[in-house]
N, C-alpha and C positions, 0 to 999 in steps of 0.2 A: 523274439528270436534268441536262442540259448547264446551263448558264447561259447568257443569253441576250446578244447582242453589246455589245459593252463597248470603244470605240476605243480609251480609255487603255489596258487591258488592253492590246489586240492591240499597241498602239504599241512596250508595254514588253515581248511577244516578239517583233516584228518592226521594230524601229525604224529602219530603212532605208528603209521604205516610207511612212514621216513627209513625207520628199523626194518622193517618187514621186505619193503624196497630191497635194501642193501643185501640182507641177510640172503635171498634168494635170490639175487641177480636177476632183478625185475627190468626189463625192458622200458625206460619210459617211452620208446617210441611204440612202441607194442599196444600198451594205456592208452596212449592218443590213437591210433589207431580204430581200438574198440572201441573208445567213447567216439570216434566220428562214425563209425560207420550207424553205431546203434540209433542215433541221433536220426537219422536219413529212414530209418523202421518205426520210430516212435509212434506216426501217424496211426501207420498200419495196426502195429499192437495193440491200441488204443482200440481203433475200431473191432476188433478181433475178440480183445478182453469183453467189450462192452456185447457182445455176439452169444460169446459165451455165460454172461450173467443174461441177458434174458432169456434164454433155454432155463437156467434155472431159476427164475423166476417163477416158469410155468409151473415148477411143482407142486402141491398142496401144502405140503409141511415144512415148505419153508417160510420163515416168518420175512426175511431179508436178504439180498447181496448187493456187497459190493466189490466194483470192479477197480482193478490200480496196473499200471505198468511201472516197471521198476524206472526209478531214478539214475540218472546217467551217472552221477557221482558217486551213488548206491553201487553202481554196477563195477564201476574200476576199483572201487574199496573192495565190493566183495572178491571181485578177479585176485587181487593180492592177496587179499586173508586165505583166499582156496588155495593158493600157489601151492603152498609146503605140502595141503592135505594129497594134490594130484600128483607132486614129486614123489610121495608115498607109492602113490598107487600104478603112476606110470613110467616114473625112474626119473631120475636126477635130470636129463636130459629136455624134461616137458616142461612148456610155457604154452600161457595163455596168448593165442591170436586172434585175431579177427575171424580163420577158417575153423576154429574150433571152440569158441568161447557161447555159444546159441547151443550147441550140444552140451556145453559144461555147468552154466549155468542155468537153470533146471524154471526159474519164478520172475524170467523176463517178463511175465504175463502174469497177475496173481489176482486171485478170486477168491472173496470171503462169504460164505455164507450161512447165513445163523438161520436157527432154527430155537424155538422156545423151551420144549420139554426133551428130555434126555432119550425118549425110546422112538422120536419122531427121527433120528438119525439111521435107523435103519433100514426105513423109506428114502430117505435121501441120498444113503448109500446105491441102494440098487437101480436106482434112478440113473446114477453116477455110470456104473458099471454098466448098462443096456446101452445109455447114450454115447458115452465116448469107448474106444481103446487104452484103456486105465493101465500104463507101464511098470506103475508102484503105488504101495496103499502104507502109508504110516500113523500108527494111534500113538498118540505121545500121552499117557497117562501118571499119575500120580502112583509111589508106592503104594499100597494097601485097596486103590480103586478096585471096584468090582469089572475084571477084563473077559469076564464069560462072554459077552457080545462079541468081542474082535474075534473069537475061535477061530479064524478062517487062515489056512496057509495061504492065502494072498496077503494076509494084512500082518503087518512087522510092529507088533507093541514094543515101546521105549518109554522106559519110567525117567521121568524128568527132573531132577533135583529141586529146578526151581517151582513145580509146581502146575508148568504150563500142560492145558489140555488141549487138544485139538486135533480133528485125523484130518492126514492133508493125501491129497491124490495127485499125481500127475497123469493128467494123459493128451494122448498126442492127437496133431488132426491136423488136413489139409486143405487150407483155407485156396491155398495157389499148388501149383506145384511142387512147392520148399515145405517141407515136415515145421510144425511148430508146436512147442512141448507149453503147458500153463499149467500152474499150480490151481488148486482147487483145495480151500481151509475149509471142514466145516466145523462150526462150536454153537454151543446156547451161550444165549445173550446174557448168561452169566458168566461165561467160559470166556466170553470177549470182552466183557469189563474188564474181568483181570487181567485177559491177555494184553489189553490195550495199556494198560497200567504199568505193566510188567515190563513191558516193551517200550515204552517211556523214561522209566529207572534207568533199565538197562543201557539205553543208549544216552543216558545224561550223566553216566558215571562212569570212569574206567572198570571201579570197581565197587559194588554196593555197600555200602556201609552197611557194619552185623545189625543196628537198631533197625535200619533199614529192613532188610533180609530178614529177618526174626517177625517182622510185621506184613512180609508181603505174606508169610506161608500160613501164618495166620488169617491174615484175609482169606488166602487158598483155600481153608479149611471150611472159610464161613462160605465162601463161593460155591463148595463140592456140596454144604449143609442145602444152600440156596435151592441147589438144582435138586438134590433129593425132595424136601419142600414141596416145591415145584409139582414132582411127578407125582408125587404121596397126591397132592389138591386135585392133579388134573382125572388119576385113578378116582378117588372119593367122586368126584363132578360127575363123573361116565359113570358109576353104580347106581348114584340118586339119579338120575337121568333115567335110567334102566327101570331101578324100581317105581317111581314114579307114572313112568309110563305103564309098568305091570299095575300096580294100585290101580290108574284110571281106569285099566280094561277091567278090572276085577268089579269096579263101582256102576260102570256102565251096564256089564252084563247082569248084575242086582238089578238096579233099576229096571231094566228090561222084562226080568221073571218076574216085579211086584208088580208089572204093568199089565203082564200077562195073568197074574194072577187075580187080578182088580177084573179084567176084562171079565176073565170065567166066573 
């Protein structure tokens, strides 16, 4: 059984956001709040996330998913860290509550799914798009990637500094009455090493150290090499396969006319 929300606790794993707190006139009753109510969904989400990974399961060109609901602590850090971005967008006067924090934050529900070669994602795209009502489509790519694929005004390319790949979906669907929104990652299993790595750093350092940093984009690079690689073998695989198969028919039907010609 969780324990219920505790500021000093959270202050003393996330003590950065002591500042963040302050600076935006954060409600700690607000925080406790979200974090109980979400607490009381958790089950639900869970069973929901786990609904939505085996639909994609079904696919052919998926090689894996997995399913996660967000962490309750994950969830009040993130509400703080968004605070400033929605005072932007909604005025000085908006806080995170309990009636509008399930509209606001978007990956209560989040689903990872990888796939092995780089051009099996555009089956898993349209897969995406026929099954759910998909609200947003984002490709997070690298400068200099080849982004001819994403051509579609539905989908919003964003070059990532750090390196990270992955296009994520949201779409929405009603399991009950009440609308619930889940993120949907998809990447190759080279795309999630790094990502996994990335994401590790990141959140074990305030700020990455440049030896650090200098070494991850390098990885990045061996990683983009990786999945090129990758496509270049599984291309070459599917042409011998091809010809191969043409050779046989070619040797088959010889055979046949010296057989026919043995007979006459």
């Amino acid at each position: 059984m969780k324990k219920g929300f505790n500021i000093d606790r959270f202050l003393l794993k996330y003590p950065y956001t002591k500042e963040v707190i302050l600076k935006n006139n954060i409600s700690t009753d607000n925080l406790k709040e979200i974090y109980e109510d979400y607490i009381e969904y958790e089950n639900s989400y869970k069973n929901q996330a786990e609904f939505i990974a085996n639909i994609l399961r079904s696919q052919k060109s998926v090689h894996s998913v997995k399913s996660r609901i967000k962490d309750p602590d994950r969830l009040v850090e993130k509400v703080i860290r968004k605070t400033e971005d929605r005072k932007r967008k909604y005025g000085e006067d908006f806080e995170f509550t309990v009636s509008n924090y399930k509209k606001e934050i978007n990956d209560l529900i989040g689903i990872r799914v990888i796939h092995i070669f780089k051009d099996q994602w555009q089956e898993i795209h349209e897969f995406i798009i026929k099954t759910w009502k998909v609200i947003e489509i984002t490709a997070n790519v690298r400068d200099g990637d080849n982004v001819k694929v994403f051509e579609d005004p539905r989908i919003e390319v964003r070059s990532k500094a750090s390196g990270y790949r992955s296009v994520h979906y949201l779409v929405e669907f009603y399991p009950t009455n009440q609308k619930v929104i889940a993120e949907i990652q998809v990447r190759t299993i080279f795309e999630e090493g790094y990502g996994e790595i990335d994401h590790r750093l990141r959140y074990s350092h305030n700020e990455i150290p440049e030896i650090l940093q200098s070494n991850l984009l390098l990885f990045n690079r061996i990683v983009g090499s990786a999945d090129e690689m990758a496509s270049l073998i599984n291309n070459l695989s599917k042409e011998w396969a091809e010809k191969e198969k043409s050779y046989k028919k070619v040797i088959e039907e010889q055979k046949l006319e010296i057989d026919r010609l043995k007979n006459k």
